[in-house]
N, C-alpha and C positions, 0 to 999 in steps of 0.2 A: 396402876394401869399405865402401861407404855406409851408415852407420847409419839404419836407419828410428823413426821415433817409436812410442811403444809407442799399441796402440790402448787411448782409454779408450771400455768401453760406457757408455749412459746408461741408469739405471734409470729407466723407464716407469710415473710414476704413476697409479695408478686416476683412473678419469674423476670427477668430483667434480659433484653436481648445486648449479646457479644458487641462490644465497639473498638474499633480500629481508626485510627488517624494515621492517615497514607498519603506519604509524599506524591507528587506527581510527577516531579523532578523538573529539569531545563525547558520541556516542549515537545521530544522527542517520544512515541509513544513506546519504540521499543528499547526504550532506555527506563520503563517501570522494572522493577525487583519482582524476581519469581515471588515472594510474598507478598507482594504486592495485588499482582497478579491472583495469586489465589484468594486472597481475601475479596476483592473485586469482584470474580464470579460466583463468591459464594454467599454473597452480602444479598439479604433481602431491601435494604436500602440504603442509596446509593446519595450523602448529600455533596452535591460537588462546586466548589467553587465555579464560574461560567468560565474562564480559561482552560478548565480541566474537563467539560461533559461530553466533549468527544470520548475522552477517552475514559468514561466513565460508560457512556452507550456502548463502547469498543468491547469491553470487557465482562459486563455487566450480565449476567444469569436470564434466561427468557424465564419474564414473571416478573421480574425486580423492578423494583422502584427508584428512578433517578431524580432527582431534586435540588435542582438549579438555588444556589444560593442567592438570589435577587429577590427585589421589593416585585410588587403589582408595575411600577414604570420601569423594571427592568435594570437598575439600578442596586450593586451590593449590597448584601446585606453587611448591618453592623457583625461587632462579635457576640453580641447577645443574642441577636437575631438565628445567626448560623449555631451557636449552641443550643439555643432549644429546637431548631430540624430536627438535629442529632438528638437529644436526649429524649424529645417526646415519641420517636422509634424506639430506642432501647428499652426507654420505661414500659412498650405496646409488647417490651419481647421478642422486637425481630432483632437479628444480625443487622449489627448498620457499620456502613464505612462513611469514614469523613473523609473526603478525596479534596486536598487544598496546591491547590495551583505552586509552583514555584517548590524553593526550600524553606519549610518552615521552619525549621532549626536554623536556619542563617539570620531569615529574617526577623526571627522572635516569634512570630504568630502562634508557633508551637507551644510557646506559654501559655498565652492566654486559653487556647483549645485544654490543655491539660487542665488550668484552671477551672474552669464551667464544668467540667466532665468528674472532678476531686467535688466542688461543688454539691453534687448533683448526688453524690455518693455512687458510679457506677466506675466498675472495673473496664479498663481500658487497655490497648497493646501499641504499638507503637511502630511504622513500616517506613523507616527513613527512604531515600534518593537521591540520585547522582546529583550531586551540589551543581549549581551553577557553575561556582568557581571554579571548579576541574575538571565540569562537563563541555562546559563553553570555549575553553581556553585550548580544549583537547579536541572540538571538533575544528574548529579556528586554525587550528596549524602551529599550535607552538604547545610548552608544559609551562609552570610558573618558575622552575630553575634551572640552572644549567649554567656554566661557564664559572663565570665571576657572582652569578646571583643566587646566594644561600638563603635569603628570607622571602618570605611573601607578607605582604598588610594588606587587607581587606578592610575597606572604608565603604560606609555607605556616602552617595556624594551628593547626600542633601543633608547630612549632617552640621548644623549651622556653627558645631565648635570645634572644625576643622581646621587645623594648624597648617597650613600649605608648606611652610618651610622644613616640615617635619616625614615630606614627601618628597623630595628631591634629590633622597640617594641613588646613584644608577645601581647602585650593588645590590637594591631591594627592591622587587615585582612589587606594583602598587594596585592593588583589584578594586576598581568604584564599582558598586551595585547602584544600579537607576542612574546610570551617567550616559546614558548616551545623547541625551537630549540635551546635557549639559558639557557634554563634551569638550565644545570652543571654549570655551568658560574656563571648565578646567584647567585647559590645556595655556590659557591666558594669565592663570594666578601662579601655578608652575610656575611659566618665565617669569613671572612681576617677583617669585621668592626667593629665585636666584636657577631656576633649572637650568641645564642645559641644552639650549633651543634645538639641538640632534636626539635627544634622546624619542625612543621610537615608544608610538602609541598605539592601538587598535580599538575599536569600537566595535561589537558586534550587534546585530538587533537579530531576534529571534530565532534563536543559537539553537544549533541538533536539530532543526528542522529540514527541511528542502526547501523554504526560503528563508533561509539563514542569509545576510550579507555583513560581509567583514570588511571595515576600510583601513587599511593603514596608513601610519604615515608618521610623523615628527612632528615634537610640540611648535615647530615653527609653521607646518604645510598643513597641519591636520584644518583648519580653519576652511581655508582653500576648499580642500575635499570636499569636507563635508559638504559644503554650499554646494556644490557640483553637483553632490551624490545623489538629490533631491529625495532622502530617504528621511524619516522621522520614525519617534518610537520609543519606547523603553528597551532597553538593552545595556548589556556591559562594558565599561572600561577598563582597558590593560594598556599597563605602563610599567615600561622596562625593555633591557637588551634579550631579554628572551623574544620577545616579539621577534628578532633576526632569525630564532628558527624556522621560521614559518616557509625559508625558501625552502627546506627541504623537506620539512613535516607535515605540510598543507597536502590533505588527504581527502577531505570530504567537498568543498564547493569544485574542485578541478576535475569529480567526477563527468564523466561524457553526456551525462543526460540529466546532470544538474536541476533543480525545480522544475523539467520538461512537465508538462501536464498531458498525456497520454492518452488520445482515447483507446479504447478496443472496443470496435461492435462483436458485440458475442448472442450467441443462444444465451436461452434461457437457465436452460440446464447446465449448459459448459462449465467446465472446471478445470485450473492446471495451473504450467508453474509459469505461465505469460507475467501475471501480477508482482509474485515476486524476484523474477529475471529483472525488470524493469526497476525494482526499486536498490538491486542491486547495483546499479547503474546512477541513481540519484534521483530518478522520475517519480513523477505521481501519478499510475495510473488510474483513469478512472472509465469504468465500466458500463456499456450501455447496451441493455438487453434490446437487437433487431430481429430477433427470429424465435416465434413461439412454435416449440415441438407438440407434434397432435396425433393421435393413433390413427389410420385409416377410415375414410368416410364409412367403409363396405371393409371388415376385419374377416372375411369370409374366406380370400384368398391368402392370406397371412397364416389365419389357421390353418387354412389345407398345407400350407406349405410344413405349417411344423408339426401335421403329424407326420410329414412324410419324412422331416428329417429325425424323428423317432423311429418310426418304421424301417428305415435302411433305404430310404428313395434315392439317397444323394450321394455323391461321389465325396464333392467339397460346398463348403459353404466360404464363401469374401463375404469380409467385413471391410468396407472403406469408411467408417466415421464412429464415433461414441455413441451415436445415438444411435445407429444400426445394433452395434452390441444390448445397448439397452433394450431395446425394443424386443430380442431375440429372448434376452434373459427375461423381463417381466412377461413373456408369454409362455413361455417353458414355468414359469412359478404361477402361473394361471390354475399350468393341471396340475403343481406339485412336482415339479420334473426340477433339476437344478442340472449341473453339468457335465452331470456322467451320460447324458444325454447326446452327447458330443463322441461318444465313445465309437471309433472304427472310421468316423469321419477326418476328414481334411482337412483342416482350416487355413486359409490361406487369410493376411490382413497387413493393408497398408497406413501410416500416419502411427508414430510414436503411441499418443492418446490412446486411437483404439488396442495397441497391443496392447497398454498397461488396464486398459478396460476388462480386454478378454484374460488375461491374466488375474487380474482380481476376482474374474467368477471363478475361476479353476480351468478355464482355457489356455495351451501353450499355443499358440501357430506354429504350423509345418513352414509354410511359406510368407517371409515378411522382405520386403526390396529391403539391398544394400545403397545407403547412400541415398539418391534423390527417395523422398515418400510420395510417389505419384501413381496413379492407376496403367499410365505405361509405363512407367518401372517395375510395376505389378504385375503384368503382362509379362515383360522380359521374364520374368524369375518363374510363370507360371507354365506346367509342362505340356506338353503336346497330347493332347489325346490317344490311347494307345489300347486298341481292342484286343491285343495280348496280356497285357498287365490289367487294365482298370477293370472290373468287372462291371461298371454301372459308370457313364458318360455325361450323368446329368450336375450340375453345378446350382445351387441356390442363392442368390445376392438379394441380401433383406436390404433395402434403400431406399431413400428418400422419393418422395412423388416427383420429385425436379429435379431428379438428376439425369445426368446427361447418360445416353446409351455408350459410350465408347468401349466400357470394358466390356460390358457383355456382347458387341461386335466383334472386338478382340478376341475373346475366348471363343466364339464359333468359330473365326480362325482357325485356332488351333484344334477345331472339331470336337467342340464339348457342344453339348445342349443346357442352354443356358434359361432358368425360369427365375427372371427380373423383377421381384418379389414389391410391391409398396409395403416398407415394415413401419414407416411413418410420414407423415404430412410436416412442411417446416408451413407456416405465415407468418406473418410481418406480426412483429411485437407494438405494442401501444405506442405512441409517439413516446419520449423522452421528454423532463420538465421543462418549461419554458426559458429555464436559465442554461438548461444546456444546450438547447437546438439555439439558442442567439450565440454562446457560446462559439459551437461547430460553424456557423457561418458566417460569424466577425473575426474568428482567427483564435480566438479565446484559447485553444487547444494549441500548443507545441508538433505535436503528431499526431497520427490517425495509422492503427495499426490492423491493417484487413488481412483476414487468415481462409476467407474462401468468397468466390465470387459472392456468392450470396448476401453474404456481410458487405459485399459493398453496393448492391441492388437495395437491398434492406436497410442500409444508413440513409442514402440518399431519400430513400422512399417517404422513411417517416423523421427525419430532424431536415432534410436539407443536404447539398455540397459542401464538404469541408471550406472554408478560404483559401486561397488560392498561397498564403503565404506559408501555410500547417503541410509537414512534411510527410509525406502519402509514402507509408513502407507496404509492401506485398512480398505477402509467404511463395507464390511459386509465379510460371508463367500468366496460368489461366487466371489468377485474380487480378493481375497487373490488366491484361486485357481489359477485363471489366471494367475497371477503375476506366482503362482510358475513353472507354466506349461511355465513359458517364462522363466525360470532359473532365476528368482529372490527371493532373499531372503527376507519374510515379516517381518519388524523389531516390526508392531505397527497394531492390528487389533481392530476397534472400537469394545466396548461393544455391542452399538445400533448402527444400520446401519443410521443412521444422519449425517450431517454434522456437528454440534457441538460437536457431541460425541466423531468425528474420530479427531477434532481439538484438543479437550479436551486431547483425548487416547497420541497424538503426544506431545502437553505440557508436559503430566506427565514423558514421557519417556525422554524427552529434559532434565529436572528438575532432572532427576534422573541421568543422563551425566553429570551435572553441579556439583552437589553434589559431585560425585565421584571425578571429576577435581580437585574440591575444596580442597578437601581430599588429595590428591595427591598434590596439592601446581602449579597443571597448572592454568594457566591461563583463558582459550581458553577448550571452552566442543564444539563447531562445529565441525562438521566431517571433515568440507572441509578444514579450519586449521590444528586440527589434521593431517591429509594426507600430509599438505603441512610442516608440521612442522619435520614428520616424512622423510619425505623425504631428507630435510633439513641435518637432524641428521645422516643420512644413507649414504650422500655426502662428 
């Protein structure tokens, strides 16, 4: 009889969820690695160093789980502590990311994380980041070589078997990690081991951000400085003639609107490219919802209006704002209608925004102003009524319950019959937190960016009057009015009523603050420094 082999079962391990350990790199959020990135938003948990949970919430998947690596007092956790976050996720079978502040390949931490994870027996991937050392040094104004200097050495400067004299070549860039604090110090053992007291240093603290500050100077002056500089912190040291390039490579703090801190009262709904104009620029802006969009108390004449512009009632229909567009299009998707709805009609529409609105539903405008985007620019461009041509005289303007009648006067003008439709209600949005209404009216805020009168009835209304020190930019005439008619003073009025133009308007005048600073030997061209410097001086 044939002997059969004995069966072995195989035990069926649990499913194990995907782990990623992900650099977070210098500070800067858009200096993460497109891999980075996608592991991030596709991570059902998210454990992130406290340095790193901004940008852990930045990125992170609606649903997902973020988890602060701290004790109950708030306080780091150990490496034991932050490896099992991670491991008792993966072993549950979700995707988990270990999001760790800084570079852990420089600093080592990347061991130990690899360790617990080998440990634990789970498979792991690996999503480095811009090093500090060539992130910092690069948003800084200078590179680590050039000229005479071929090497770089990378010390950390709390290193307690540091040989100082083994650091006083000028031909070698010398990078301290965790030196800023220790800086004078440094820069005191140097000369005590023979440096030479010209050679140039830099200190940066919290590099690739928008408040990045870089001091330079010479192992002899840096002492000096620093005391001056009244700054404290963890950050990097650089030492070396490289540092000389920074006269002409120094690219990022000599931006015009530098750590500006920006408001913009906006709708609720608004959207556009104001935010990142502005950081183009160096600013931070931040955004504060004044005005809640709402449909019509009474939607009775809204409707009548759009059967009629199905029907064939209308000549042309103006659009002067996004939320006119919207309001038109979720009513037309009410009956199932979408944009061929528009067919034989006119469209005439003023303000960049709404063209790109009515463009996106599959609307082109016949009629959009060259140059100023105003409702009398709109006028000029719109034609005369003309009972030989137009077969039907009537015009439909779906708009806001507050808005002013100008155009639709205008266009009787020019002999159209104009029915001045309410397509939506604006009210006043919730107040704003209590950290930012003290904020807007201690100066807290750099600028205050108002893009229709309304936004600046509606700031005033629920935070308060900007301070008197926060630089008041306005998109066209009529917002600048308002503003003054609320007792504010307008510091910066766009050329063209745009939003790149009032971005632009506010650059130059930032630029022109900096200059002057410059000249004068300060530091610091923000208002809200300023303010607090001044106050400073006054105590």
């Amino acid at each position: 009889m044939e002997e059969t082999a004995p069966v072995v079962k195989s035990r069926r391990l649990p499913a194990q969820g995907h782990v990623a350990l992900v650099a977070a790199g210098p500070g800067a959020p858009d200096l993460l690695t497109v891999r980075a990135v996608q592991l991030l938003s596709s991570a059902e948990v998210i454990v992130a160093d406290a340095d790193a949970v901004d940008l852990a919430r930045l990125h992170a998947a609606e649903g997902a789980e973020v988890q602060v690596a701290v004790d109950a007092a708030g306080l780091p956790l150990d490496q034991a502590g932050r490896s099992a976050l991670v491991i008792e996720a993966a072993k549950a079978g979700r995707a988990t990311v270990r999001l760790i502040a800084g570079d852990p390949v420089l600093d080592g931490s990347f061991l130990n994380e690899v360790g617990a994870l080998r440990r634990a027996r789970l498979d792991f991937e690996v999503a480095p980041g811009v090093s500090e050392v060539t992130g910092i040094p690069a948003y800084a104004g200078f590179g680590l070589t050039g000229g005479r200097t071929r090497q770089v050495r990378v010390v950390d400067a709390h290193d307690t078997q540091l040989v100082w004299a083994e650091l006083i070549d000028p031909r070698i860039t010398t990078v301290l990690t965790n030196g800023a604090d220790r800086a004078a110090e440094i820069a005191d053992l140097l000369l005590a081991a023979g440096a030479d007291v010209s050679l140039p240093i830099a200190v940066t603290r919290r590099g690739t951000t928008v408040d990045q500050r870089t001091l330079v100077g010479t192992l002899g002056t840096i002492r000096s400085i620093l005391k001056g500089s009244r700054q404290a912190g963890a950050g990097l040291v650089v030492i070396g003639q490289v540092i000389d390039q920074r006269e002409k490579l120094d690219w990022f703090e000599t931006r015009s609107l530098f750590g500006w801190r920006v408001l913009i009262p906006r709708t609720q709904e608004q959207s556009g490219p104001i935010m990142e104009l502005l950081r183009l620029h160096g600013a931070v802006p931040v955004e504060v919802p004044t005005i809640s969009v709402e449909p019509p108390r009474t939607p009775q004449q809204i409707d009548r209006a759009v059967h009629g512009l199905v029907q064939g009632r209308y000549e042309w229909i103006g659009f002067t704002s996004v939320n006119a567009v919207r309001a038109i299009r979720e009513k037309l998707q009410e009956y199932g209608l979408d944009a061929r709805s528009f067919a034989g009609l006119k469209v005439a529409a003023v303000g960049e925004a709404t063209v790109a609105a009515l463009i996106e539903f599959g609307v082109r405008p016949d009629v959009v102003p060259v140059g100023e985007q105003t409702t009398a620019a709109l006028l000029d461009d719109w034609p005369h009524f003309d009972s030989l041509t137009d077969p039907i005289n009537r015009v439909f303007l779906p708009r806001a319950d507050i808005a002013t009648d100008t155009l639709a006067a205008g266009l009787a003008e020019l002999g159209w019959e104009v029915e001045d439709i309410t397509a939506y209600r604006t009210v006043r949005a919730a107040p704003p937190p209590a950290e930012t209404r003290e904020a807007i009216k201690t100066g807290g805020f750099d600028a205050v960016l108002f893009t229709s009168s309304s936004t600046v009835r509606n700031l005033v209304g629920i935070a308060g009057k900007p301070h008197h020190t926060t630089i008041v930019a306005c998109i066209g005439p009529q917002t600048a009015k308002a503003a003054e008619e609320h007792g504010l003073r307008v510091d910066v009025l766009a050329e063209a009523s745009t939003v790149p133009a009032l971005v632009d308007a506010l650059a130059a005048h930032g630029e022109a603050m900096r200059l002057v600073a410059a000249e004068a030997g300060e530091g610091s061209w923000r208002p809200s420094r300023r303010r607090t410097a001044a106050r400073r001086r006054a105590t």
